[in-house]
C-alpha positions as CSV (number, residue, x, y, z in Angstrom):
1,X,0.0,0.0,0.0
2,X,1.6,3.0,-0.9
3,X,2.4,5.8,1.4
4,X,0.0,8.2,2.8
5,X,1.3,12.0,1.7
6,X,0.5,14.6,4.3
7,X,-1.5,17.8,2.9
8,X,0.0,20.8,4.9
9,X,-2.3,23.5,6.2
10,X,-3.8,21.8,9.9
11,X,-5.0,25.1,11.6
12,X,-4.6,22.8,15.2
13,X,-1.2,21.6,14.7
14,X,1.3,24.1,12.5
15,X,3.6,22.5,10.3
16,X,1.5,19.1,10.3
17,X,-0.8,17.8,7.2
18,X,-4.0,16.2,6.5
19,X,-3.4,12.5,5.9
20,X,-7.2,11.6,7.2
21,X,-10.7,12.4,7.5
22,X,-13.5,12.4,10.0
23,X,-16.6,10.2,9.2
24,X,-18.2,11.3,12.1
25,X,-17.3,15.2,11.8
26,X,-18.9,15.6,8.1
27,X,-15.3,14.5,6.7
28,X,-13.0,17.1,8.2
29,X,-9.7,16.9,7.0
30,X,-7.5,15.6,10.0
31,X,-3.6,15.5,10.6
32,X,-2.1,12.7,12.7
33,X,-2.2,14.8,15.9
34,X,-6.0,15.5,15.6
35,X,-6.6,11.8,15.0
36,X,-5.4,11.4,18.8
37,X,-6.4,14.1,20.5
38,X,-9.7,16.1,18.7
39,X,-11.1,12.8,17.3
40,X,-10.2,10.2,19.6
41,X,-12.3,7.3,19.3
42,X,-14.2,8.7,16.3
43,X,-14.9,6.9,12.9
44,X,-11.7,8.2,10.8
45,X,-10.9,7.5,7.3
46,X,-7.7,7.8,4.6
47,X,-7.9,11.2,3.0
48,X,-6.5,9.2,-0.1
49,X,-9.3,7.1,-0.7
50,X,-11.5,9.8,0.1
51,X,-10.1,12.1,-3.0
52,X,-10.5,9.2,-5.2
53,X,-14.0,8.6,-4.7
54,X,-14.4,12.5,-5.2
55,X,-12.5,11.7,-8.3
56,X,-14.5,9.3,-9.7
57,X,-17.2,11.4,-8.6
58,X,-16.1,14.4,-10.9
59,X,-15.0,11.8,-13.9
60,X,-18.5,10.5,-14.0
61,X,-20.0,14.4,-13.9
62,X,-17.3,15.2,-16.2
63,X,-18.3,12.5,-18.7
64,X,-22.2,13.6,-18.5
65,X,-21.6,17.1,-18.9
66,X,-19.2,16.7,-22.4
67,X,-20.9,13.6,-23.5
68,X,-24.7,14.6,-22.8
69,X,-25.3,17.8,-21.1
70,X,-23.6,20.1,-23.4
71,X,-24.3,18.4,-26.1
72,X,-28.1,18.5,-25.7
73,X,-27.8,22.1,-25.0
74,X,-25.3,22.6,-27.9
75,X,-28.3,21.1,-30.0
76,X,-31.4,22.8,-28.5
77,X,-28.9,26.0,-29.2
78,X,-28.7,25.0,-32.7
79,X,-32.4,23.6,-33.2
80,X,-33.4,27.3,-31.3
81,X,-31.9,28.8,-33.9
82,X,-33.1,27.1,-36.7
83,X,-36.5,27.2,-35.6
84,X,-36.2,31.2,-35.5
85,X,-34.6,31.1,-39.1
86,X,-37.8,29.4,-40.0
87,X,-40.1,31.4,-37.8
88,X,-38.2,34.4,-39.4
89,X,-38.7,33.2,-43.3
90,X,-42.4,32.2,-42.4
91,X,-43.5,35.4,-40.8
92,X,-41.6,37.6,-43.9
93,X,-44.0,35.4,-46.2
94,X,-46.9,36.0,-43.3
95,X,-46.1,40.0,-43.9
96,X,-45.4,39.7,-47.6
97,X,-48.7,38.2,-47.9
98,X,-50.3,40.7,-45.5
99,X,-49.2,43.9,-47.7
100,X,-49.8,41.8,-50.5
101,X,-53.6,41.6,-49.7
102,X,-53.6,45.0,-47.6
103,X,-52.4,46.3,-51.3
104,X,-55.6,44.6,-53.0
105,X,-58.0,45.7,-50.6
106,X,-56.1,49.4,-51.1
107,X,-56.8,48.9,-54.7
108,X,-60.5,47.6,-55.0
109,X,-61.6,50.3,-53.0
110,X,-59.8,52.8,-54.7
111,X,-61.6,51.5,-58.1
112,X,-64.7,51.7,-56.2
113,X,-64.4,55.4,-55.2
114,X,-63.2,56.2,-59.0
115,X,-66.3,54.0,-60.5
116,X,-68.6,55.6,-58.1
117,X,-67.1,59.3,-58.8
118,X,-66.7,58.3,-62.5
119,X,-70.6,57.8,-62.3
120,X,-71.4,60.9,-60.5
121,X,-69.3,63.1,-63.1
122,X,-71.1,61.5,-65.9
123,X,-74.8,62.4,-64.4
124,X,-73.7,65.6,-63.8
125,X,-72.0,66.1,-67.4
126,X,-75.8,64.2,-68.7
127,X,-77.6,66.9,-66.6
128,X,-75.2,69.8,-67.9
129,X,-77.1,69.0,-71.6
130,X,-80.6,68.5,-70.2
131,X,-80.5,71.9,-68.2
132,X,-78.9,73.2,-71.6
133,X,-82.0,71.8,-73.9
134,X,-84.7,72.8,-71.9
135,X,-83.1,76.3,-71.4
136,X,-83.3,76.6,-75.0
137,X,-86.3,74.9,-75.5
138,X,-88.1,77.9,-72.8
139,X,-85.9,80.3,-74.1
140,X,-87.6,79.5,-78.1
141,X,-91.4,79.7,-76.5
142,X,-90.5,83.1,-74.6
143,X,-88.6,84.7,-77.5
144,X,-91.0,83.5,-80.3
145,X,-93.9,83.7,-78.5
146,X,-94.5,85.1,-74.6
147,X,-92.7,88.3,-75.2
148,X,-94.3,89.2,-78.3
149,X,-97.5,88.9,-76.9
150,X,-96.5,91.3,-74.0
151,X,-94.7,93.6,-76.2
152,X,-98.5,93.5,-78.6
153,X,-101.0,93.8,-75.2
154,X,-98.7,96.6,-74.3
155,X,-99.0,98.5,-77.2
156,X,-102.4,98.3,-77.9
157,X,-103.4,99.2,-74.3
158,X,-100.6,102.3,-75.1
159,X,-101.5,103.6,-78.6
160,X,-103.7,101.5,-80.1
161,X,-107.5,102.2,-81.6
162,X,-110.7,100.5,-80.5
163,X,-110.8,98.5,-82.8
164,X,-107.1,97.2,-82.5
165,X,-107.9,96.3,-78.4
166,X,-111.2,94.5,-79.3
167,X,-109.3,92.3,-82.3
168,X,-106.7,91.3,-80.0
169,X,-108.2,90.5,-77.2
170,X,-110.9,88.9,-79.2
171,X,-107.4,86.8,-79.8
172,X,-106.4,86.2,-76.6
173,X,-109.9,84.8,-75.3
174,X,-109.9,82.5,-78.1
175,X,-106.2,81.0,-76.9
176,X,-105.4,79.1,-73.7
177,X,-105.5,81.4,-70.7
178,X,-101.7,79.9,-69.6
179,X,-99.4,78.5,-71.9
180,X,-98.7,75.1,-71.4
181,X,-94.8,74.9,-71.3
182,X,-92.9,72.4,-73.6
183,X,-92.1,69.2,-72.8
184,X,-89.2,69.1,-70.2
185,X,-86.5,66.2,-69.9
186,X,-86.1,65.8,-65.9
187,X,-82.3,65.8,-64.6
188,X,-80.9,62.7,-63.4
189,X,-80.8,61.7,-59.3
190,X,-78.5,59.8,-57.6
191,X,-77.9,59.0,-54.0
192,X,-75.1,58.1,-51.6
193,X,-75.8,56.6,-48.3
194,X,-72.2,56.3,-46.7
195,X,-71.7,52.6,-45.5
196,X,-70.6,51.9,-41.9
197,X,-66.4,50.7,-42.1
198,X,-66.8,47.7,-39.6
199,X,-62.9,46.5,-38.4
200,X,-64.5,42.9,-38.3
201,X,-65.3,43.2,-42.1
202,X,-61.7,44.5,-43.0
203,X,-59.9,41.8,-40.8
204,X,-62.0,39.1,-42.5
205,X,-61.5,40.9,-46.1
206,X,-57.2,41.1,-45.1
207,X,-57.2,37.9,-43.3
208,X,-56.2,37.0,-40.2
209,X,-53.2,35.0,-38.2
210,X,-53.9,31.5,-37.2
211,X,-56.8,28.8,-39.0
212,X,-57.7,27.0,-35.9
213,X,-60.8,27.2,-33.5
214,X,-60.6,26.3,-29.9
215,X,-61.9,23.5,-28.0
216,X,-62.6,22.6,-24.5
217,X,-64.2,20.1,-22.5
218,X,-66.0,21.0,-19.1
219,X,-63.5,20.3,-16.2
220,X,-60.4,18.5,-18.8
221,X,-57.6,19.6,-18.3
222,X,-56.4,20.2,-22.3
223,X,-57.2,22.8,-24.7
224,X,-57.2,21.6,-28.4
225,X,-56.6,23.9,-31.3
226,X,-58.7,22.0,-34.8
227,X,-59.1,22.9,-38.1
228,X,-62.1,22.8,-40.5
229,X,-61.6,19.4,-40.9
230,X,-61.5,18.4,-36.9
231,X,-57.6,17.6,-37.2
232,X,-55.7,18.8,-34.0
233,X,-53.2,21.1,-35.1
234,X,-52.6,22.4,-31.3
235,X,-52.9,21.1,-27.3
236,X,-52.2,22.7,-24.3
237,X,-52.0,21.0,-21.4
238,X,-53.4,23.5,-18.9
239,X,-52.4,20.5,-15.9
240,X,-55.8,22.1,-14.1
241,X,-59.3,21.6,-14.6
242,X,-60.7,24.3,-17.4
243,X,-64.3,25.2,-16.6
244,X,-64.4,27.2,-19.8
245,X,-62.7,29.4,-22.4
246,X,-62.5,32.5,-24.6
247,X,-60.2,33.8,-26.8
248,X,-59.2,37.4,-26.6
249,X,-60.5,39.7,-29.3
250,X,-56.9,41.7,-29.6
251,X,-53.9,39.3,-28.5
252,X,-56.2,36.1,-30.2
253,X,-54.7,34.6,-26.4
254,X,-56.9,32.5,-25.1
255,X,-58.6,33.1,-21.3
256,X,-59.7,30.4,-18.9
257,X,-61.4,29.9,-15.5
258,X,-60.9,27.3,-12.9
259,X,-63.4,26.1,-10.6
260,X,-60.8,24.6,-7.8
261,X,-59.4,27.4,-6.6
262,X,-61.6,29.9,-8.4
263,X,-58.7,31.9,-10.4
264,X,-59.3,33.9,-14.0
265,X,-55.8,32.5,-16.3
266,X,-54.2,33.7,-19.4
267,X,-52.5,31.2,-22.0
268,X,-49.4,32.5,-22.3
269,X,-47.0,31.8,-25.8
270,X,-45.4,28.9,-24.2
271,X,-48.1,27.3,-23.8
272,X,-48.5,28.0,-19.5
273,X,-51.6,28.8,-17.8
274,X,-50.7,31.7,-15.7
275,X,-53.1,33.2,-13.2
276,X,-53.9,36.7,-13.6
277,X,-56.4,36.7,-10.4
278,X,-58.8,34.9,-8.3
279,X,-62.7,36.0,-7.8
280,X,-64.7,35.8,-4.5
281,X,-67.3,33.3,-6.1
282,X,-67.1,30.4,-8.2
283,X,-66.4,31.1,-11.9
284,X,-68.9,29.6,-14.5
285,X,-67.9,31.6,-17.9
286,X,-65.6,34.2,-19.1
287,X,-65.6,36.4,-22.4
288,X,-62.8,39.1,-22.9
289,X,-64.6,42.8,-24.7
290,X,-62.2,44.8,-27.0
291,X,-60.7,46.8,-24.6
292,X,-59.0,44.0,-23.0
293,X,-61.7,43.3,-20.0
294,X,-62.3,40.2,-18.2
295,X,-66.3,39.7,-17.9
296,X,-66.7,36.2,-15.9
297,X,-70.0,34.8,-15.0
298,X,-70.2,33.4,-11.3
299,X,-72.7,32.5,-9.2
300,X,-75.0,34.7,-8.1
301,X,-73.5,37.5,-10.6
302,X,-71.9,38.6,-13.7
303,X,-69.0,41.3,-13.1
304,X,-66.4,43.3,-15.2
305,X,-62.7,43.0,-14.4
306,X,-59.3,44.4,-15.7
307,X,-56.7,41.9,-16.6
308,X,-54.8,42.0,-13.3
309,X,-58.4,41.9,-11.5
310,X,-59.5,45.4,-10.5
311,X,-63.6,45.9,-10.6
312,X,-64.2,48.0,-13.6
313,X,-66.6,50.6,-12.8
314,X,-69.7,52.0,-14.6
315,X,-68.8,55.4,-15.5
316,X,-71.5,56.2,-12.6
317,X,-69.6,55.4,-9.3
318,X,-70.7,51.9,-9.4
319,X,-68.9,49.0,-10.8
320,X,-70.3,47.2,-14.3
321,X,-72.2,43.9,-12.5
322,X,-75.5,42.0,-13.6
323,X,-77.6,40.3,-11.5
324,X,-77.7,36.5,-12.5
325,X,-77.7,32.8,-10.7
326,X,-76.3,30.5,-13.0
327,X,-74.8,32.1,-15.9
328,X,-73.0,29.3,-17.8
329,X,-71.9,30.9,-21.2
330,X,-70.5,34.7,-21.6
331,X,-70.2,35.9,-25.1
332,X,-69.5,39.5,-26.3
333,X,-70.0,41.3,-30.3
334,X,-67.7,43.2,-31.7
335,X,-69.9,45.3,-33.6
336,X,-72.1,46.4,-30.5
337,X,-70.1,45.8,-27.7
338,X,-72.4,43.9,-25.9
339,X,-72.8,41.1,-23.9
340,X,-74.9,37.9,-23.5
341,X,-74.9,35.6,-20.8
342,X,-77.2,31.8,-21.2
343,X,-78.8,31.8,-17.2
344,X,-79.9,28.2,-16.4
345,X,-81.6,29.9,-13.3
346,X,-79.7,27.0,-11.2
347,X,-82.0,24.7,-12.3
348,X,-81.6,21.6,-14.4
349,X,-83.2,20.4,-17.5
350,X,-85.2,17.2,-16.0
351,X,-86.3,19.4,-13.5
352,X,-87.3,22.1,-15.6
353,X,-89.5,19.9,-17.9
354,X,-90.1,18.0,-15.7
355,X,-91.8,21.0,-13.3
356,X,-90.1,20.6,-10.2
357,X,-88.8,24.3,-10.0
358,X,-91.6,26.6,-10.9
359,X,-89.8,29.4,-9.9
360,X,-86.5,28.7,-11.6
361,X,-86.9,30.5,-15.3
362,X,-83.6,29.8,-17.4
363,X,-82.9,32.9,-19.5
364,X,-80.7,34.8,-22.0
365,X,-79.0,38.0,-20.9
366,X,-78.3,40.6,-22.9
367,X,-76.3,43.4,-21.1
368,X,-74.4,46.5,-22.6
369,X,-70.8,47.2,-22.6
370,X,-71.1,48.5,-18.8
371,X,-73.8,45.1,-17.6
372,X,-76.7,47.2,-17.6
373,X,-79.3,45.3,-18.9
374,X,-81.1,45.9,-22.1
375,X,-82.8,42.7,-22.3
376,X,-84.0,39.4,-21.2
377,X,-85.3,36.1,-23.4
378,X,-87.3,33.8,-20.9
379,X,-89.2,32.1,-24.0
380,X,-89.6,32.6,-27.6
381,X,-93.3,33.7,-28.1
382,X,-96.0,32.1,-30.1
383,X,-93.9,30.7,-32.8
384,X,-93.2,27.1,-31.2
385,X,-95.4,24.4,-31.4
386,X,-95.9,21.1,-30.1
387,X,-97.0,17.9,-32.2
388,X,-100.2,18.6,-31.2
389,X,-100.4,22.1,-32.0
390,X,-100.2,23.8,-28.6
391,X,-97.7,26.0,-28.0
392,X,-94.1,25.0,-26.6
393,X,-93.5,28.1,-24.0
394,X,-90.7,26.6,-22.3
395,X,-87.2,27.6,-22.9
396,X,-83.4,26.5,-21.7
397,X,-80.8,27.8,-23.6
398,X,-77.2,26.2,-23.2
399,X,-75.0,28.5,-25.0
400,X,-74.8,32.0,-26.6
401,X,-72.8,33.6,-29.3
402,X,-73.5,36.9,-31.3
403,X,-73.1,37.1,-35.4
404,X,-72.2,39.6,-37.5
405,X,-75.3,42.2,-37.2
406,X,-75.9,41.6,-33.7
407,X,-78.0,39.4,-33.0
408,X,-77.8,36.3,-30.6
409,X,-77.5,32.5,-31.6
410,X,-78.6,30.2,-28.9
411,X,-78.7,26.5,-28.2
412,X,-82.0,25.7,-27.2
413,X,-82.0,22.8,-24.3
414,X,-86.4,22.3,-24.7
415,X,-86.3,21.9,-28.6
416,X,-82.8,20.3,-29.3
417,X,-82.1,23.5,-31.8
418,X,-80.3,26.4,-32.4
419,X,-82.7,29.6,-32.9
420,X,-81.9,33.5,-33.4
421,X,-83.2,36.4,-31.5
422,X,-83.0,39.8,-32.2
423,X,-80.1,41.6,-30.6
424,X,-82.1,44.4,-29.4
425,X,-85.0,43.1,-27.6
426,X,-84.9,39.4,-27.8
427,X,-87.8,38.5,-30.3
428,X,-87.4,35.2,-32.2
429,X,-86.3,35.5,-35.3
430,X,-85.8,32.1,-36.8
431,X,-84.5,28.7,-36.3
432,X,-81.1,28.2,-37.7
433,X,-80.0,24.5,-37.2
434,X,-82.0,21.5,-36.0
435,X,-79.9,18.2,-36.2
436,X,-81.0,14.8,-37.0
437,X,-79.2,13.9,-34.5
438,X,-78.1,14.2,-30.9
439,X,-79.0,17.9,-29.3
440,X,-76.4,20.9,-29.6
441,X,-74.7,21.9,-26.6
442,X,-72.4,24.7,-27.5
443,X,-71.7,27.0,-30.5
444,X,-69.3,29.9,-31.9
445,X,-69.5,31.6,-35.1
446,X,-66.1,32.1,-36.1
447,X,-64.9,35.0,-38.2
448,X,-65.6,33.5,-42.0
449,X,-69.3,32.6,-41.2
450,X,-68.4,29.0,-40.1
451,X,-71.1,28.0,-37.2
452,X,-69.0,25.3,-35.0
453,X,-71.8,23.3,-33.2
454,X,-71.0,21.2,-30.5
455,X,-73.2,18.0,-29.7
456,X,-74.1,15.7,-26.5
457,X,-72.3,12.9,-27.7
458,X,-69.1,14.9,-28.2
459,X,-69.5,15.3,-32.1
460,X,-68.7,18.4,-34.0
461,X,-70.9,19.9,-36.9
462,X,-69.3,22.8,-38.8
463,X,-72.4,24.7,-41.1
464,X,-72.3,28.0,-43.1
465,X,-74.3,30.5,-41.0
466,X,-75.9,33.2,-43.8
C-alpha cells in the first residue's frame, strides 16, 4: 500500500498535514495529531481514498456534462436557432402576404371610389345637356312667343284704336288662358348613403393569423386547437381543470377559468396557464370585450374586471355587474359591444320539464358594454309548437354567441335547436340549425361565417351561418 502523503495547512497543529478524515465530523480533514487528540475514538478515514471517490465522482459528472449535457444544450442552441430562421422566413411570407392583400383591398376600394365618382361626373355632365336643352327649349317659347305677346298687349293698351284692343283680345280669349310649357327632360338623381367601415369586415376581407378554433371540454384539463376538418393542429396542457374558455378579441390569447381554486388564467406563448387573479365566487364563464376586460360569469352574478383583476366601474360610481344565478356561457359582439350571458336559473333540465322548480326560469341576458341590462329572453313567443299544435312556451338555452349584425345565436336545451333572436330586444327570429341527430350543446361563429356546433355525444358539426 503506498504511502499516505501529508497535505500541509492543519490550523490545530502548525507544520503538520491532513493524511485523514472524520466520518463522524462531516469528513473534516484531520492530521495525525487531531486523530489522537480532537477525534479520539471517532470513525476516521484515509484522505487518499476519500479524494479518489471525489475523483470518480467528478470523472463521472465530467463525462455527463461533455458527452450529454452540453451536447443536448449545444443542440437545443442550434435547433433554437433554426426554428427562428424558419419562424423568421415564415413570418416575412406571413407580412409579404399581408401587404400583398392589404395592397388589394387598397386597390378595390380605390376603383370603387373612381367608379362611383366616375358615375357621378357622368350624371352631372348628362344633366349639364338636359338643363342646356330645356333652357333653349323655354328660351324658343319666350322669344318666339310670350314676349311678343306682351310687347303686342302693351302696345295696344298704349296707342292703339278701339278696334285694334277688341281684335286682340278677341285673340287672346280665343287662346289658352296659360301656356302650357314644352315638354321638359327631368335631370338625373342619384344618392349616396355612406356605409358603416366595420374592423370585423376588413380583418376578414385582409385575413387574419392562425386557421384554428378552440376547443374545451368541461373540467379537462387540455385545450385543443382544430381545423375545418376536426384535425388537431394544437394542445395545451393546462395541468388544471378548465371550466371554460374565450379567446381574446386583440392578442387572439386564449382566457380560462378554474373552478378549484376559483382563479381567471391567461395562456401564455409557451403554452402556461398563468393566473392573472382569483374572484370571490365560483367562476362559471368568461368572455374578454375589446378593450381588454375580463367579464366572468359566477354564481350569483356577472361582473367586469381588468386583466390584473380590479372591478371596472360603470362610468356612474358603481362597478359594471348583472344580476344573474347561473350564468353558464359569456359571449360578447364586436360590432355592438355587448354582452350575453345563457342563465340556467340554477336549475336543471329534467327538473325544468319536468316542473319541479316553478320558480326557476332559465334565460338569455343581454347586457351592454357596462352590464346594464337591455334585455332578457325567458321564452320565444308564439312561434313554437308542439306535435299537437299547442304551444311550446318553455325555454333552456345552453349557450350564446353573437353574429355579424348583432343578433344572438342560442342553443335551445327544450327543442334540441339552435334559434336566433334579435339583438335588441330578444324577439325570435328564426331557427337556424336542427340536427337529426343528438341535441347541440355549444356553438361559436367564427370569423368566416363557419357555425361550430358542438353535440351531446361529443361530435362536431361545422355549417355556413348566412
Amino acid at each position: 500500500m503506498a504511502a499516505q502523503t501529508p497535505i500541509a495547512g492543519c490550523t490545530y497543529h502548525p507544520g503538520m498535514g491532513f493524511i485523514y478524515i472524520c466520518r463522524t465530523c462531516d469528513n473534516e480533514l484531520l492530521c495525525t495529531e487531531c486523530v489522537v487528540s480532537r477525534h479520539n475514538s471517532h470513525s476516521i478515514g484515509k484522505l487518499t481514498e476519500y479524494v479518489l471517490e471525489h475523483k470518480q465522482h467528478l470523472r463521472q459528472h465530467e463525462n455527463r456534462l461533455s458527452k450529454t449535457d452540453i451536447p443536448k444544450f449545444d443542440g437545443q442552441i442550434q435547433e433554437n436557432e433554426e426554428n427562428f430562421k424558419k419562424s423568421g422566413i415564415d413570418f416575412r411570407k406571413m407580412i409579404a402576404d399581408i401587404q400583398r392583400q392589404g395592397e388589394q383591398i387598397k386597390t378595390e376600394a380605390d376603383n370603387l371610389v373612381d367608379k362611383l365618382v366616375t358615375l357621378c361626373r357622368y350624371l352631372m355632365k348628362v344633366n349639364a345637356n338636359i338643363t342646356e336643352k330645356n333652357t333653349a327649349a323655354l328660351t324658343k317659347v319666350l322669344g318666339e312667343k310670350l314676349k311678343p305677346q306682351l310687347e303686342r298687349c302693351q302696345q295696344v293698351l298704349s296707342c292703339g284704336s278701339n278696334v285694334d284692343v277688341i281684335s286682340v283680345a278677341t285673340e287672346t280669349r280665343n287662346t289658352c288662358t296659360e301656356t302650357v310649357p314644352p315638354d321638359l327632360r327631368a335631370l338625373r338623381t342619384a344618392a349616396f348613403k355612406p356605409g358603416v367601415v366595420h374592423n370585423d369586415l376588413l380583418e376578414r376581407m385582409l385575413g387574419r393569423s392562425g386557421d384554428v378554433a378552440w376547443l374545451s371540454f368541461w373540467d379537462d384539463d387540455k385545450i385543443c386547437g382544430v381545423d375545418h376538418k376536426g384535425k388537431i393542429k394544437v394542445k395545451i396542457e393546462c395541468k388544471i381543470k378548465v371550466r371554460s374558455i374565450t379567446v381574446s378579441p386583440t392578442t387572439g390569447r386564449i382566457w380560462l377559468c378554474v373552478k378549484e381554486d376559483k382563479s381567471i388564467r391567461e395562456v401564455t406563448s409557451n403554452g402556461d396557464a398563468v393566473t392573472r387573479f382569483t374572484v370571490d365566487a365560483v367562476p362559471r364563464s368568461l368572455c374578454i370585450t375589446q378593450e381588454d376586460m375580463v367579464v366572468v360569469g359566477m354564481y350569483y352574478g356577472i361582473a367586469m374586471f381588468t386583466s390584473d383583476g380590479q372591478a371596472v366601474s360603470d362610468g356612474a360610481g358603481g362597478v359594471c355587474r348583472q344580476e344573474a344565478l347561473d350564468p353558464n356561457r359569456l359571449t360578447y359582439c364586436r360590432q355592438t359591444g355587448d354582452i350575453a350571458a345563457a342563465d340556467t336559473d340554477n336549475v336543471s333540465i329534467v327538473n325544468y320539464m319536468a316542473g319541479k322548480a316553478p320558480g326557476n326560469e332559465p334565460r338569455v341576458i343581454v347586457m351592454d358594454k357596462d352590464l346594464k341590462l337591455k334585455f332578457q329572453c325567458k321564452h320565444l313567443g308564439a312561434i313554437k309548437l308542439q306535435e299537437d299544435g299547442s304551444q311550446q312556451s318553455k325555454f333552456f338555452p345552453l349557450d350564446v354567441c353573437f353574429d355579424g349584425t348583432g343578433d344572438v345565436l342560442v342553443v335551445e336545451n327544450v327543442t334540441k335547436s339552435v334559434v336566433l333572436i334579435d339583438g335588441n330586444n330578444g324577439h325570435f327570429l328564426r331557427t337556424v340549425y336542427i340536427p337529426s341527430g343528438s341535441g347541440p350543446l355549444c356553438i361559436s361563429l367564427q370569423d368566416d361565417h363557419t357555425l361550430w356546433i358542438g353535440h351531446v355525444n361529443d361530435e362536431m358539426k361545422i355549417i355556413h351561418y348566412k
